[in-house]
Backbone as numpy.savetxt, mean C-alpha at the origin, in Angstrom:
# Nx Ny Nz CAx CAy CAz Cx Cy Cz
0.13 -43.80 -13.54 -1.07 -42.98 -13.44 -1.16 -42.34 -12.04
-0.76 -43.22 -10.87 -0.91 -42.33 -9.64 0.01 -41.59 -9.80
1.07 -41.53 -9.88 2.74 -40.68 -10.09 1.95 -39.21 -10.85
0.83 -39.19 -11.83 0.50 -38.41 -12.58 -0.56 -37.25 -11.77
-1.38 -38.11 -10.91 -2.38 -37.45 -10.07 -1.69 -36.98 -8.67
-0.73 -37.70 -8.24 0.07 -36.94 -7.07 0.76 -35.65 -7.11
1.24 -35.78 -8.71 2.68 -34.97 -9.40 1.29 -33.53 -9.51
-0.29 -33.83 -10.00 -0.88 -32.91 -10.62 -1.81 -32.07 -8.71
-1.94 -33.10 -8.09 -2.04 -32.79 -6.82 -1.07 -32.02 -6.09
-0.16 -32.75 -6.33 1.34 -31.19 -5.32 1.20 -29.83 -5.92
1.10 -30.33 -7.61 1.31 -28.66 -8.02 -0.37 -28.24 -7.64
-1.02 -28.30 -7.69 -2.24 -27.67 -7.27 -2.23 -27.06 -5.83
-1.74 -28.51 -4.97 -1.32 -27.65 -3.46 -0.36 -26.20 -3.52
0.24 -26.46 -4.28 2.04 -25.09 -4.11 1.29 -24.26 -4.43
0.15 -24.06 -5.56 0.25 -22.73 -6.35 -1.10 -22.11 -5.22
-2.04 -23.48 -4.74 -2.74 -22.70 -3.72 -2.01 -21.93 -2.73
-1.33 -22.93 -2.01 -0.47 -22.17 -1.38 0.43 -20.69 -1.03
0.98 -20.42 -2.87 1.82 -19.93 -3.34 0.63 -18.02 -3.30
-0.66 -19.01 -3.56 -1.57 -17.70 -3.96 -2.22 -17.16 -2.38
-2.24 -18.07 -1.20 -2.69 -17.79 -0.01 -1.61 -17.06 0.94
-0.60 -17.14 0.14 1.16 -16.71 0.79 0.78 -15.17 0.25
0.68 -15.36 -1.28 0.74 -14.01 -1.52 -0.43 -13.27 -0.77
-1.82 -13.58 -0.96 -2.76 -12.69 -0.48 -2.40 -12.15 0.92
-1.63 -13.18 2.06 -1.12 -12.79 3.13 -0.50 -11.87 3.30
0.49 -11.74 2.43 1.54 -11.05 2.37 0.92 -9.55 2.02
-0.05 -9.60 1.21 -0.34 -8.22 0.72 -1.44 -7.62 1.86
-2.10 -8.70 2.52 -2.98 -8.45 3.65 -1.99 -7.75 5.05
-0.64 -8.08 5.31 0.29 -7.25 5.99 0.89 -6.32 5.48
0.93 -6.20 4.23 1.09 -4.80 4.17 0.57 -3.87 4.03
-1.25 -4.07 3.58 -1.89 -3.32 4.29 -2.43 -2.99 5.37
-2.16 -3.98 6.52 -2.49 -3.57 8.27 -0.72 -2.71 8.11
0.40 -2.90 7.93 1.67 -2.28 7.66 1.09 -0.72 7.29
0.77 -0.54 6.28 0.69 1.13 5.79 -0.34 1.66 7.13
-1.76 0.83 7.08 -3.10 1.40 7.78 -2.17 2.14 9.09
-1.16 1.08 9.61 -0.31 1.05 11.18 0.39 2.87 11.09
0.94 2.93 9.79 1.79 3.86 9.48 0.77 5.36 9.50
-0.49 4.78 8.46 -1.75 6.23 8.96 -2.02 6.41 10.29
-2.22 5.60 10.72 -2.45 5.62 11.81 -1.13 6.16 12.50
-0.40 6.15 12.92 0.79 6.65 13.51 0.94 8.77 13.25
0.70 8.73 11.94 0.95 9.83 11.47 -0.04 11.07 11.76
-0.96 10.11 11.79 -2.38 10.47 12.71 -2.33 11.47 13.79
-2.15 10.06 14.70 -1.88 10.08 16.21 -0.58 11.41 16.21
0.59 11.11 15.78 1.44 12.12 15.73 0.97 13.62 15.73
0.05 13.64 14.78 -1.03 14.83 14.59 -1.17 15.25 15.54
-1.95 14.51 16.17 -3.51 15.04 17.33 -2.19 14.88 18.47
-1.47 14.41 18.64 -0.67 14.66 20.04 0.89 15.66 19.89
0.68 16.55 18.56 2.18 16.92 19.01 3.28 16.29 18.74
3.45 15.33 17.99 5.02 14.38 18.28 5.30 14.07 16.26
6.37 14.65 16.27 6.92 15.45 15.27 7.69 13.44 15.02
7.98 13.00 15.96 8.47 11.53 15.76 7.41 10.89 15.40
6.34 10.86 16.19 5.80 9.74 15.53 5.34 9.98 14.27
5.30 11.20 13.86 4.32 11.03 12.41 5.80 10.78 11.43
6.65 11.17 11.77 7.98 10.60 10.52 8.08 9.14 10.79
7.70 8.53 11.84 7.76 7.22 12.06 7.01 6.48 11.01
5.34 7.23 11.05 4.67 6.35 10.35 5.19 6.51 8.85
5.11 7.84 8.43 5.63 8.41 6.99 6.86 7.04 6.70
7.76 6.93 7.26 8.51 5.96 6.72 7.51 4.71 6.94
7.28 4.32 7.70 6.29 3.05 7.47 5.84 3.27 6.22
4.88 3.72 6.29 3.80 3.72 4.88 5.07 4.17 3.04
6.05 4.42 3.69 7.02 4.56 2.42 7.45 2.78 2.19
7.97 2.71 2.97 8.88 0.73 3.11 7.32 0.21 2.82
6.25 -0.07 3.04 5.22 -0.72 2.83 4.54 -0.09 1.33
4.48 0.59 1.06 3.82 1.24 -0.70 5.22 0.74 -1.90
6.33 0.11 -1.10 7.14 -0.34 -1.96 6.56 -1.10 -2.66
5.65 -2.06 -2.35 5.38 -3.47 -3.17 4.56 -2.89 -4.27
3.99 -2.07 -4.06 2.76 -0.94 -4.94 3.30 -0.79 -6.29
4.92 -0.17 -6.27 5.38 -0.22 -7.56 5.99 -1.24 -8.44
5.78 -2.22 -8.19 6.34 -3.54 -8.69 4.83 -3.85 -9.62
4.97 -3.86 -10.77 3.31 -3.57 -11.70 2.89 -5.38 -11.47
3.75 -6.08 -11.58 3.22 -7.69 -11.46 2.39 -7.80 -10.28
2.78 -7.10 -9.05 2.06 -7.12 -7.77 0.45 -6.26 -7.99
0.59 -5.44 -8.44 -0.69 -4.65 -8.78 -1.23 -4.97 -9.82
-0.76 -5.78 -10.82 -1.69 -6.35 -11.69 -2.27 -7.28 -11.01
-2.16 -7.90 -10.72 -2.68 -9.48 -9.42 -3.70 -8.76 -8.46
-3.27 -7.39 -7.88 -4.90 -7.37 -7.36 -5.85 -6.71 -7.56
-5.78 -6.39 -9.18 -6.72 -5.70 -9.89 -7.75 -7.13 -10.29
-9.10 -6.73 -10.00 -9.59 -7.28 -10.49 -9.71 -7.70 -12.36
-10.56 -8.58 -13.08 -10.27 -8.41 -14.20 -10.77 -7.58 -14.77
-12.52 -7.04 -14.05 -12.78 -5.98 -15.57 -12.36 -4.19 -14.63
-11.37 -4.35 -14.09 -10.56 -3.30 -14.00 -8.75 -3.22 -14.10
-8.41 -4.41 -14.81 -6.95 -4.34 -15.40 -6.60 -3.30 -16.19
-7.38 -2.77 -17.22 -7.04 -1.64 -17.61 -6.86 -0.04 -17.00
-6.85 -0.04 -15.61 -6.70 0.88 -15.14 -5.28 0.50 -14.47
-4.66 -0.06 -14.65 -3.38 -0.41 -14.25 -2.53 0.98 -13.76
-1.83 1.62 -14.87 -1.04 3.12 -14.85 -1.67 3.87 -13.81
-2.94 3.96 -13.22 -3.68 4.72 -12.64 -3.61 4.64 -10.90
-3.72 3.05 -11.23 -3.31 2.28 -9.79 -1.84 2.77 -9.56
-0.91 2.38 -9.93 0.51 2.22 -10.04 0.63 3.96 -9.76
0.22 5.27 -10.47 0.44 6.37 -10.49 0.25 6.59 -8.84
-1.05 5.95 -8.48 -1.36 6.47 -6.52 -0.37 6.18 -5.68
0.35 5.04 -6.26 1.66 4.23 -5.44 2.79 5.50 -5.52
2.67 6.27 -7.05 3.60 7.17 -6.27 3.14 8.50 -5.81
1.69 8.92 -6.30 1.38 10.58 -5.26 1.58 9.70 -3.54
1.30 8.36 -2.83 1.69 8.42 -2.14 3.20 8.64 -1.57
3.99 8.34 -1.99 5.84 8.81 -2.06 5.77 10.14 -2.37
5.33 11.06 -2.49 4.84 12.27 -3.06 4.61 12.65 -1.97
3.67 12.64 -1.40 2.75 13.05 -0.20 3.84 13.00 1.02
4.59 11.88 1.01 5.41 11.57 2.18 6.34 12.55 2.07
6.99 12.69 1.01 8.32 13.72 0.97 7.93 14.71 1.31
6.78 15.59 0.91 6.15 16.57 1.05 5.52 16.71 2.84
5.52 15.86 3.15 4.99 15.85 4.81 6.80 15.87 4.97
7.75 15.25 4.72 9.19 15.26 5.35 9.54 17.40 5.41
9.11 17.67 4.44 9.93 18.89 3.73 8.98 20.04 4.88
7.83 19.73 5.15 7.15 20.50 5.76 7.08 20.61 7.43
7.69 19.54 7.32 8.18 19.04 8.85 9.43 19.58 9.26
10.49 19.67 8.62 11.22 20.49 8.38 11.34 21.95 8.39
10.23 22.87 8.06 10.26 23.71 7.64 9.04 24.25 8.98
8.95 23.58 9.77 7.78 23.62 10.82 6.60 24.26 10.43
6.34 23.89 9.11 4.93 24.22 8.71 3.99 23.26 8.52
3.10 22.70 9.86 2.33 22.12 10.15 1.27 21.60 9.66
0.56 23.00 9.40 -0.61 22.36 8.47 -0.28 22.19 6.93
0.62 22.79 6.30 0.73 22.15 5.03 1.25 20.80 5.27
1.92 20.21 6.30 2.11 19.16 6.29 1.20 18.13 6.44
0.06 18.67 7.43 -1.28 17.93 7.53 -1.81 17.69 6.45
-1.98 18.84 5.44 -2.49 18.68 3.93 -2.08 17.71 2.70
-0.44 17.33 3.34 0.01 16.48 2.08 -0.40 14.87 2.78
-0.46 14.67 4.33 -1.16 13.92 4.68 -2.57 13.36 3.67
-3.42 14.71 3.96 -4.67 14.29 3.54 -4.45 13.76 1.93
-3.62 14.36 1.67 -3.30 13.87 0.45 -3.27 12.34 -0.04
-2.27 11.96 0.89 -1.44 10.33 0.93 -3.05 9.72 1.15
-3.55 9.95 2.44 -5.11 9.19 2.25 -5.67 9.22 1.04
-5.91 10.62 0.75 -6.61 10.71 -0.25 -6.21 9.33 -2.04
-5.05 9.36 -2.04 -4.03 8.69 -2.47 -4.55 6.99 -2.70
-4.86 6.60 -1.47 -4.88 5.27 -0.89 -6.60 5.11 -1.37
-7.42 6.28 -1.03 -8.44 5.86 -1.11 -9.06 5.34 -2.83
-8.15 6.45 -3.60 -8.21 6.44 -5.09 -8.15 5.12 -5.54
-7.04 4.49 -5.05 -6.32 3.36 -5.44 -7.34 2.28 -4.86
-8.21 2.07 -3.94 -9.26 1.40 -3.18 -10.25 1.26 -3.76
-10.58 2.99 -4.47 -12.05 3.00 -5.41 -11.63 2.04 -6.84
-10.56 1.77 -7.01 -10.29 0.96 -8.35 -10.09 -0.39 -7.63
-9.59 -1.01 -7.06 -9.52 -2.33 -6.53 -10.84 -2.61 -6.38
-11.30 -2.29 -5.22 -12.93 -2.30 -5.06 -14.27 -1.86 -5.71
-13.85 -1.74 -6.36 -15.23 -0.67 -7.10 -16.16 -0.01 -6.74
-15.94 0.94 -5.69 -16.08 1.61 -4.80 -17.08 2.52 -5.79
């Protein structure tokens, strides 16, 4: 009987665990992307053609986890699981937005590049009003 309550005690510890690992994990990758707006930002307002591709790849390597649907089902709440496709779709206008800031950067056209910016926010915020119920 103790063998039964220890054995039912560990697994209770792991999966807490397992669920405080994950929330962590998803809690750095959103200070990870925020780091990357922020960068792309700043790049903005100062001129520096580096830092905003800096962040753009940040916020690309960090919106990875976005498309993995098991990860975004988990932080949908429950009476918004059915918006799943919707969530998952912002994961990619953000990859969208980024290429589109790469191509315009390129092409030294500035403010359309600012625009696909506003976009990628715009993007993030969509995906926020469904997590949160904004």
């Amino acid at each position: 009987m103790k063998r039964k309550i220890a054995a039912v005690a560990l697994l209770f510890g792991l999966s807490v665990n397992a669920f405080a690992q994950d929330a962590h994990d998803l809690t750095m990758v959103m200070a990870g992307m925020e780091n990357g707006l922020n960068n792309i930002q700043k790049g903005f307002l100062y001129n520096s053609v580096a830092l905003i591709r800096s962040g753009v790849d940040q916020v690309v390597e960090e919106n990875k986890v976005y498309h993995k649907k098991d990860v975004v089902e988990s932080i949908l709440p429950e009476n918004r699981k059915q918006t799943i496709n919707v969530a998952m779709l912002t994961a990619q206008r953000i990859d969208n937005a980024a290429a589109e800031i790469k191509i315009y950067l390129e092409a030294k056209e500035m403010r359309k590049a600012h625009d696909s910016f506003s976009n990628m926010v715009k993007a993030c915020t969509d995906c926020h009003i469904i997590v949160r119920g904004w």
